[in-house]
C-alpha positions in Angstrom: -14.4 -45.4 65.8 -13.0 -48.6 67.2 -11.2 -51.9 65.6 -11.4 -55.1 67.2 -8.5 -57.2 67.3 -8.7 -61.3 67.6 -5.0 -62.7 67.5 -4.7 -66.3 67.6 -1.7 -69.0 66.6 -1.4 -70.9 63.8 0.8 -73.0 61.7 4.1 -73.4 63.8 4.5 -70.2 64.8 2.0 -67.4 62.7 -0.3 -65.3 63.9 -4.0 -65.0 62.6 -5.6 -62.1 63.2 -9.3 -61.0 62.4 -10.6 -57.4 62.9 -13.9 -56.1 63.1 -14.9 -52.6 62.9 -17.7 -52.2 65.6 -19.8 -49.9 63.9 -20.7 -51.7 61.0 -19.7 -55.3 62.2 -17.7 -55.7 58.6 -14.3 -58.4 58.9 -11.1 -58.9 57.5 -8.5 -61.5 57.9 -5.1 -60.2 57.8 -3.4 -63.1 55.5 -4.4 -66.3 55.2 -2.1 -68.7 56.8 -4.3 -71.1 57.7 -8.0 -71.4 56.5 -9.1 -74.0 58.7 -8.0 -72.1 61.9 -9.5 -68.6 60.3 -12.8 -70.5 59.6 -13.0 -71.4 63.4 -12.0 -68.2 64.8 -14.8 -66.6 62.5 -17.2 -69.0 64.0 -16.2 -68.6 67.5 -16.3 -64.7 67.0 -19.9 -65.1 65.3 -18.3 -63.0 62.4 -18.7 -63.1 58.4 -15.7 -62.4 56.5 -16.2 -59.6 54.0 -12.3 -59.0 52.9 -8.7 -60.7 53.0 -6.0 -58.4 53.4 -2.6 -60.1 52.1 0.4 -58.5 53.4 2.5 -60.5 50.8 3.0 -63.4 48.2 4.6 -66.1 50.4 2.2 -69.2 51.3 2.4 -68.8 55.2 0.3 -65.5 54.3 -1.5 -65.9 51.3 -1.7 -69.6 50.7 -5.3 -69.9 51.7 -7.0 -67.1 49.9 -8.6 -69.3 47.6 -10.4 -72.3 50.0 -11.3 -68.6 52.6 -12.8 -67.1 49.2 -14.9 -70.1 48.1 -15.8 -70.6 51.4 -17.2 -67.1 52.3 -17.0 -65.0 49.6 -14.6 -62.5 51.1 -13.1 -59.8 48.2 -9.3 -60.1 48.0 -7.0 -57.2 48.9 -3.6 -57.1 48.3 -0.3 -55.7 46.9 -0.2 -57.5 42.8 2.5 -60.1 43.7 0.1 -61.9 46.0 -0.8 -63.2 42.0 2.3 -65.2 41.9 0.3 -68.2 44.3 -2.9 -67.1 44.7 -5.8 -65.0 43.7 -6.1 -61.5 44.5 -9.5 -59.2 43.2 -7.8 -55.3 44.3 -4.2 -54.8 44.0 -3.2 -51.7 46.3 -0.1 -49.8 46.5 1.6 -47.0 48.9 -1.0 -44.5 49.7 -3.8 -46.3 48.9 -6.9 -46.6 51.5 -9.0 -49.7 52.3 -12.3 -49.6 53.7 -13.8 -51.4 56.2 -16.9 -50.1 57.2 -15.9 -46.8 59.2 -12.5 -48.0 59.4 -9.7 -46.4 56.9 -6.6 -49.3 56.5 -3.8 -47.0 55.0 -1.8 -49.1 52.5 2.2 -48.5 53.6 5.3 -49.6 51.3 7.3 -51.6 52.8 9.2 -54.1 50.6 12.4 -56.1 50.8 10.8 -59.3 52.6 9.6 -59.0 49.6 9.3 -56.5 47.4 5.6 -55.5 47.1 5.4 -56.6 50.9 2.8 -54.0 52.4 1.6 -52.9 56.1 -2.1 -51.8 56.8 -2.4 -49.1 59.4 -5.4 -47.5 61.3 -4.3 -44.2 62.0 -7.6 -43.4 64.0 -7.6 -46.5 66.4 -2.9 -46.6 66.0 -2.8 -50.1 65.0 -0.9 -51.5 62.2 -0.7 -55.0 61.0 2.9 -55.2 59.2 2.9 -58.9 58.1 7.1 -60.1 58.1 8.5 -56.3 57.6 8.6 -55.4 61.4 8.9 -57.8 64.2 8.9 -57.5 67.9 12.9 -57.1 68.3 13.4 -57.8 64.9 12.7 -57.7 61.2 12.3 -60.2 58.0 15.0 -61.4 56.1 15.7 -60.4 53.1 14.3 -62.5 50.9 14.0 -60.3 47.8 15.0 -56.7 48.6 18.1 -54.9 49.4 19.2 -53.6 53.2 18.7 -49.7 51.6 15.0 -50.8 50.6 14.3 -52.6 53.9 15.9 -49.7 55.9 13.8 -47.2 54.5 10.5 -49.6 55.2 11.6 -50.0 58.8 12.1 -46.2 58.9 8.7 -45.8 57.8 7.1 -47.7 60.0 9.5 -46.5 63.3 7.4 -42.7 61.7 4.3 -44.1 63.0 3.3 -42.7 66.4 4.6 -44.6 69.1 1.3 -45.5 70.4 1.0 -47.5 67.9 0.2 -51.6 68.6 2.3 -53.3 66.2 0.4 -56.8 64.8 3.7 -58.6 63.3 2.7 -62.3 61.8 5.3 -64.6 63.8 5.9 -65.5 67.3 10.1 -64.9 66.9 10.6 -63.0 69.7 12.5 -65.0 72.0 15.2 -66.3 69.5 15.3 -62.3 68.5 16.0 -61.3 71.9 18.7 -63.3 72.4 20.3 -61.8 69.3 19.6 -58.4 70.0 21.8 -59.4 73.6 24.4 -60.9 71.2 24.7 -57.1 69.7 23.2 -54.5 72.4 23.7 -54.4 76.3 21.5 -51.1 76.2 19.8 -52.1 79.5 15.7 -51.3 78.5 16.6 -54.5 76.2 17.8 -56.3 78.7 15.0 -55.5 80.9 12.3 -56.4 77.8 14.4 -59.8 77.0 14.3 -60.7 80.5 10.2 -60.0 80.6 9.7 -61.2 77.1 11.7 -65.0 78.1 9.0 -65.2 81.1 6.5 -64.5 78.9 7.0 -67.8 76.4 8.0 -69.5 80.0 4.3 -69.0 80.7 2.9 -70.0 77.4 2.2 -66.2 76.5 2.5 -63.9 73.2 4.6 -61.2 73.4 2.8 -59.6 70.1 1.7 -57.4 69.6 4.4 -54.6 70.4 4.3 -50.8 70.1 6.6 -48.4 67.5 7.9 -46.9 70.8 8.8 -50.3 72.4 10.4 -51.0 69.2 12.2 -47.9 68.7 13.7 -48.0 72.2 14.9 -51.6 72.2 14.8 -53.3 68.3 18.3 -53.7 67.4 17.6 -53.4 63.6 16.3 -49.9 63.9 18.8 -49.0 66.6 21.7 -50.1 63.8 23.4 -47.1 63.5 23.7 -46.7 67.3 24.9 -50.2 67.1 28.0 -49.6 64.0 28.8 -46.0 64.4 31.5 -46.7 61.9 29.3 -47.8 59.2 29.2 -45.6 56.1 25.5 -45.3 56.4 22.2 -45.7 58.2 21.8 -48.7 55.8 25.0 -49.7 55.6 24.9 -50.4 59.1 21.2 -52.3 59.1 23.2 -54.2 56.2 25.6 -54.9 59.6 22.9 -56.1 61.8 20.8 -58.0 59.7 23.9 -60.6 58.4 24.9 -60.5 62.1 21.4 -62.1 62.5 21.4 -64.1 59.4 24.2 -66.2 60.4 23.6 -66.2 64.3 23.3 -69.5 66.1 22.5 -68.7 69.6 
């Protein structure tokens, strides 16, 4: 079994992604950010689109199901609030299983982005595609949910192996490495930040990112190493993630 994984930018700063399951040659788009750029990496690939996966409602990920729809026919997948902007054919929820082809896309929960806001994860192939929940030294704001429902999402995505290649849906690593220094000396951050600011230097993505990379280095799951004297585990993300929300570095 094997996915194939084509990242490319988009918008000011998204990711598109299309994967392919080799054996069957079916396609998904992971959100639809922008339809024009999707349509030409489906043509560069040689690939028909058979299903949009929406990660959540917001336009920067779901905005262009409906010209990608009429323009290849591709069946809607998504968690029900994608219904608030766009169309959507199968709502899925926690636990729920996506086919495409030989590959098995488990559904994970993962709201307070949002709060529908779902991840898709090969288990066979350890990828998962995690939308605005996770990001590489970071995580979402919290647009919607509360730090204890956000905590508990990143805590269930820090479960997956650490393996796993984590596809997040923005290019925010350099701005969240310098908060993560603002917070955290612990040195393999300061070793990543250090590799991650050559990286944009050169023009380069620094996504995707691995649950162990993450784990190791992410200040927002390493909150309660960061505020010891917080009441909580969430308590203490609650810490980190206003830290980051009014941060100006």
């Amino acid at each position: 079994m094997s996915l194939i994984v084509r990242q490319f930018p988009c918008l000011s700063d998204n990711y598109g992604y299309l994967i392919c399951d080799e054996q069957s040659g079916r396609t998904a788009c992971i959100d639809t950010p922008d339809a024009g750029a999707i349509m030409a990496a489906l043509d560069a690939a040689g690939w028909k689109l058979d299903l949009i996966l929406n990660t959540h409602w917001h336009a920067d990920h779901a905005g262009g199901n409906a010209e990608l729809q009429k323009a290849t026919g591709a069946t809607i997948v998504g968690p029900a609030e994608v219904r608030r902007i766009a169309p959507l054919d199968r709502v899925v929820e926690d636990g729920d299983v996506v086919e495409l082809g030989e590959t098995r896309l488990q559904v994970i929960a993962c709201g307070g982005h949002t709060l529908g806001h779902i991840a898709y994860f090969d288990a066979a192939d350890r990828i998962a595609f995690v939308g605005d929940t996770l990001f590489a030294l970071g995580c979402g704001r919290l647009f919607e949910g509360k730090p204890a429902q956000m905590w508990a999402s990143l805590q269930r995505l820090a479960a997956l192996p650490e393996e796993t290649a984590v596809y997040c849906a923005h290019e925010y690593t350099a701005s969240n490495a310098r908060f993560a220094l603002s917070v955290d000396s612990e040195p393999a951050l300061v070793r990543r930040s250090e590799e991650v600011f050559a990286a944009r230097a050169r023009g380069e993505p620094t996504v995707p990112t691995t649950i162990g990379l993450e784990r190791a280095t992410n200040p927002f799951l390493r909150a309660p190493l960061l505020a010891p004297d917080a009441s909580s585990p969430a308590e203490a993300f609650a810490r980190i993630r206003a830290a980051k929300d009014s941060f100006r570095g």
